[in-house]
C-alpha positions as CSV (number, residue, x, y, z in Angstrom):
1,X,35.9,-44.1,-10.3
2,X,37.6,-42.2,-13.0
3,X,36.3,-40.9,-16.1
4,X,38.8,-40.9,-19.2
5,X,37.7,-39.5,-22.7
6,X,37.8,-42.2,-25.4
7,X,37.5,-41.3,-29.1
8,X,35.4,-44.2,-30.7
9,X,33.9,-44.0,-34.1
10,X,30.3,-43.3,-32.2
11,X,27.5,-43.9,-34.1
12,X,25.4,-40.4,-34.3
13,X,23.4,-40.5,-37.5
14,X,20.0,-41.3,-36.6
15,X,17.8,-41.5,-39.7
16,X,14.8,-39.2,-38.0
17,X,17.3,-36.4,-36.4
18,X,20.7,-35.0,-35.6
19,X,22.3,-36.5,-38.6
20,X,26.2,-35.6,-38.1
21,X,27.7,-34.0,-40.6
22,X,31.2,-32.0,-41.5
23,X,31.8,-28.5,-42.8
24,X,34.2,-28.3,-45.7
25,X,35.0,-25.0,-44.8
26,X,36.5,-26.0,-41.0
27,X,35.6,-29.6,-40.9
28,X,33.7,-28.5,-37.4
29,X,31.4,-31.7,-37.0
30,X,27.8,-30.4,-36.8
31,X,24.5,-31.7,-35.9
32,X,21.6,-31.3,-38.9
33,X,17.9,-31.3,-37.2
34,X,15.1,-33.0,-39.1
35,X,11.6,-33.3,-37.6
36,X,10.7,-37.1,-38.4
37,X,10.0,-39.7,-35.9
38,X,11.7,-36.8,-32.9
39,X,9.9,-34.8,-30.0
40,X,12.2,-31.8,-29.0
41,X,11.9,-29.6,-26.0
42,X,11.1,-25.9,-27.1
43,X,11.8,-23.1,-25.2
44,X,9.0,-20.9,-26.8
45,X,6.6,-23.4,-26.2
46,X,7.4,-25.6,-22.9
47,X,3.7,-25.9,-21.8
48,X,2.9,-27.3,-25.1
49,X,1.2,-30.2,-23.3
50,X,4.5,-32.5,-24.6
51,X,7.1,-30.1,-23.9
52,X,7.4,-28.6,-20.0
53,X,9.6,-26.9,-17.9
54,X,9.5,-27.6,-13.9
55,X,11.7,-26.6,-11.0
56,X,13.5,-28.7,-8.4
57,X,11.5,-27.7,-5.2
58,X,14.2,-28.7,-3.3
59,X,17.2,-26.4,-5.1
60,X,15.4,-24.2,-7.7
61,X,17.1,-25.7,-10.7
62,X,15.7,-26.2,-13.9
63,X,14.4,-29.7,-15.2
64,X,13.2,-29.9,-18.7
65,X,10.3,-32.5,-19.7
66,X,8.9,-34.7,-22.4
67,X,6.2,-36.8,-22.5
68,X,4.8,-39.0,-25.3
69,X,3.3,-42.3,-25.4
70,X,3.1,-42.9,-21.9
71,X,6.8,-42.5,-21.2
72,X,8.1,-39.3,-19.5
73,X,11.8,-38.0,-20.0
74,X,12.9,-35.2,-17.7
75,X,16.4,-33.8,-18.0
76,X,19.1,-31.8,-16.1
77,X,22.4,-30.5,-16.6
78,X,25.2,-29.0,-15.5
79,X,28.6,-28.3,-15.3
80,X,32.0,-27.3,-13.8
81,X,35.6,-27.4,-14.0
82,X,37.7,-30.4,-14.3
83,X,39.9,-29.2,-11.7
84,X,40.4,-25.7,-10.1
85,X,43.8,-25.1,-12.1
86,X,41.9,-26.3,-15.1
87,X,40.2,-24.6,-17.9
88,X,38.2,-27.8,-18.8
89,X,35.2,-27.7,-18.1
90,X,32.8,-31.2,-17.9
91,X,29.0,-31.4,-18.8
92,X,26.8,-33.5,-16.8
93,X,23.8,-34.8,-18.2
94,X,21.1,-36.3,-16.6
95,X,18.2,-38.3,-18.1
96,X,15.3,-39.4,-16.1
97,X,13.1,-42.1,-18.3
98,X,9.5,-43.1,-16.7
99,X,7.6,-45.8,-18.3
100,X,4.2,-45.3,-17.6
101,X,3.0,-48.3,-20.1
102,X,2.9,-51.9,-19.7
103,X,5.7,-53.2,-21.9
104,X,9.3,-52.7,-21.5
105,X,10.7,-49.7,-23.1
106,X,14.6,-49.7,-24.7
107,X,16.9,-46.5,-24.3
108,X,19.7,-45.7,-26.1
109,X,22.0,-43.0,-26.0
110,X,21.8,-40.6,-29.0
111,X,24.2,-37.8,-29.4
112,X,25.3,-34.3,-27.6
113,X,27.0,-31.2,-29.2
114,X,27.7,-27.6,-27.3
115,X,27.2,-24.7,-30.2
116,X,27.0,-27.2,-33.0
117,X,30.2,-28.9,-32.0
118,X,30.1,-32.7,-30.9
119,X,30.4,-33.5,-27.3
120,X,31.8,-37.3,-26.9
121,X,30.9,-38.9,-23.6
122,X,33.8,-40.2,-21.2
123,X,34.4,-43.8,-20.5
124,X,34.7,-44.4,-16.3
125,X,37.4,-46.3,-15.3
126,X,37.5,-48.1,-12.1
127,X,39.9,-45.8,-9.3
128,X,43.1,-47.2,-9.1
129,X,43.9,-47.6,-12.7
130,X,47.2,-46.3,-14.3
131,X,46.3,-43.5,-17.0
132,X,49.1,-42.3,-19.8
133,X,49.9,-38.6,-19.6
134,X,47.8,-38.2,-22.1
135,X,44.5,-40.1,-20.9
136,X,45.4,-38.2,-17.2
137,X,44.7,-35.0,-18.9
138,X,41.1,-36.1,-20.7
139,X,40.3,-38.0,-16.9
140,X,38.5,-36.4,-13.9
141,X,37.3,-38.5,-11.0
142,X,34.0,-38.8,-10.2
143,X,34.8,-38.5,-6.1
144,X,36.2,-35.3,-6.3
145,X,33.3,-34.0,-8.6
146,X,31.1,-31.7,-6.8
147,X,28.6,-32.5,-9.5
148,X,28.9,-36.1,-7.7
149,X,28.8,-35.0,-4.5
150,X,26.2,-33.0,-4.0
151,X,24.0,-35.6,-5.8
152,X,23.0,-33.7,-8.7
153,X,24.8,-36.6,-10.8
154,X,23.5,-39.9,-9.2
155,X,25.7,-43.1,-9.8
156,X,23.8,-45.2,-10.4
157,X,23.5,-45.7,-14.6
158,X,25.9,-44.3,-17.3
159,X,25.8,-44.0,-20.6
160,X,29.4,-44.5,-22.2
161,X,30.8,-45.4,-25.2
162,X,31.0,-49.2,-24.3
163,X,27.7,-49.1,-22.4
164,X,24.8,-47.4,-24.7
165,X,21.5,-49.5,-24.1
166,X,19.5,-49.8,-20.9
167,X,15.9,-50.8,-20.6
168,X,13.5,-50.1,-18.4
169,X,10.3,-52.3,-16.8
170,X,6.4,-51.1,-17.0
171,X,5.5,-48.8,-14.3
172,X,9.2,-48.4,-13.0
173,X,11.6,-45.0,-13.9
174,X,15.3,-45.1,-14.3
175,X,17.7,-42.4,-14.5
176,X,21.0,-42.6,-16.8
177,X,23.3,-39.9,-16.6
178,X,26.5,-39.2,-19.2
179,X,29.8,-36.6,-19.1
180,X,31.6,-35.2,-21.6
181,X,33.7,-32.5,-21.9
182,X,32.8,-28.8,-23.3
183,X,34.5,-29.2,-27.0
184,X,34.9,-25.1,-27.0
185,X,38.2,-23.2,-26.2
186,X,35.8,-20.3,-24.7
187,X,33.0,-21.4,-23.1
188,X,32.7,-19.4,-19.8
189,X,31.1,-15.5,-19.2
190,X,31.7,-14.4,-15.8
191,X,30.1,-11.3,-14.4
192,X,29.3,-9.4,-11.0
193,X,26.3,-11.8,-10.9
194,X,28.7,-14.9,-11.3
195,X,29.3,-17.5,-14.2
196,X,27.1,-18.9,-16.5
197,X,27.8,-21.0,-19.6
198,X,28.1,-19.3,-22.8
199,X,25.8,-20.8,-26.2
200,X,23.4,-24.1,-25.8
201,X,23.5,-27.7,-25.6
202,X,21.6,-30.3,-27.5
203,X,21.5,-33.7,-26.6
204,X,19.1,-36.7,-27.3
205,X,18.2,-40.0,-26.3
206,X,15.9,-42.7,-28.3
207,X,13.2,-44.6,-26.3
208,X,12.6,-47.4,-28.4
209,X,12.0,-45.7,-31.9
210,X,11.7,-42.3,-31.2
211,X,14.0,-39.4,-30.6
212,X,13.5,-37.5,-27.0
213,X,15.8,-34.4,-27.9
214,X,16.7,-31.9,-25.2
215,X,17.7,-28.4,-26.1
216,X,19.7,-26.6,-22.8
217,X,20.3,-22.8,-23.6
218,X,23.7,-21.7,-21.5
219,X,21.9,-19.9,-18.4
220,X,19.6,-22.4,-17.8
221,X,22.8,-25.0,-17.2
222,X,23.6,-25.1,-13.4
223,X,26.8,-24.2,-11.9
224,X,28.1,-27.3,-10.0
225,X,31.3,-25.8,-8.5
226,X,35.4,-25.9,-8.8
C-alpha cells in the first residue's frame, strides 16, 4: 500500500467547532475553537470524569480518552520520518470508537492541524501503482513504515479523503486510523535525551452529532522510528 497526499477541497467547517479560517496577514489556514455541541480532551483536567489520560501497559505510551453518551473515543499518535534521507515527517493518528449503546453510531472524520496549520490526510494507493515525480515525493509506503510495523498503526480502517464515514454496531469498538504529513518546515527538537516533536496537534472526529476533539501537546506524540 502506498499513501500519496491529495489536495481536495475537504470539508472542515463544522458548525459546533474548528471552523477553518484564513489569515489575511499570511493566508496560514487556521482552526477557530467554539465550545457548542464538542467535548475536548484537556490537559489540565484529564480526570474530569469525560476527559482521561491512560497508559499502554504494554509500551508505556500515552492514550488520550473521551467518553460521553455511552460511546468511548481513545486516541494515539505518533510520528516519524518519511524516509531516512527525508525531512518529512508523517503523523499517524489513531482513533479507537466504542459504542457502548444499543443503536448504531456514525463516525466521520473531522479535521487535523499541527500549530494552527492544516494537516490534510493522505489518500493509500494500492502497491504497484505508477506515481508522477511529483505524487512520489508526497507518497510513503505503509510496508516500510515502522509506525506500521510495529503495529502501532493497525490496517485495518482509514480515514481518507475519498473514504470519510464508517459506522459502528451496538456493543462492538472499531478503530480508524489517518496520516498526514507535518505541514511545518521545522518541526523537530533533538536533544541528549532524543527527539520529540516541537508545538501540538489537534484533531477531531464526529460520532454522530457531536465533536470528539483531541488535543496532543508535542512530547506526548510517540517516536515511531526512521
Amino acid at each position: 500500500m502506498v499513501y500519496k497526499l491529495v489536495n481536495p477541497i475537504l470539508s472542515l467547517a463544522v458548525a459546533s467547532l474548528l471552523t477553518l479560517t484564513i489569515s489575511a496577514q499570511d493566508d496560514v489556514p487556521t482552526f477557530k475553537s467554539e465550545t457548542r455541541n464538542a467535548i475536548v480532551w484537556d490537559e489540565g483536567s484529564p480526570e474530569s470524569g469525560i476527559s482521561s489520560k491512560l497508559w499502554d501497559p504494554s509500551t508505556g505510551n500515552e492514550i488520550h480518552k473521551l467518553s460521553y453518551g455511552g460511546i468511548v473515543v481513545s486516541s494515539r499518535l505518533g510520528y516519524e520520518r518519511i524516509n531516512p534521507q527525508s525531512a518529512i515527517k508523517l503523523l499517524h493518528y489513531v482513533t479507537t470508537i466504542a459504542n457502548n449503546t444499543d443503536s448504531d453510531v456514525s463516525v466521520r472524520y473531522g479535521g487535523a492541524s499541527v500549530d494552527g496549520r492544516v494537516a490534510l490526510p493522505l489518500e493509500p494507493t494500492p502497491r504497484g501503482v505508477r506515481l508522477s515525480k511529483t505524487e512520489f515525493s508526497d507518497a510513503s509506503e505503509t510496508g516500510k513504515s515502522y509506525c506500521f510495523q510495529t503495529g502501532f498503526v493497525p490496517r485495518e480502517f482509514f480515514f481518507s479523503p475519498s473514504t470519510q464515514n464508517f459506522r459502528v454496531r451496538p456493543r462492538t469498538a472499531v478503530t480508524i486510523s489517518f496520516v498526514t504529513k507535518d505541514p511545518r518546515t521545522s518541526n523537530v527538537l533533538c536533544s541528549m535525551d532524543g527527539c520529540r516533536v516541537k508545538g501540538s496537534a489537534r484533531y477531531y472526529v464526529t460520532v454522530d452529532h457531536r465533536d470528539f476533539v483531541f488535543v496532543w501537546p508535542g512530547r506526548s506524540i510517540v517516536y515511531c522510528g526512521e
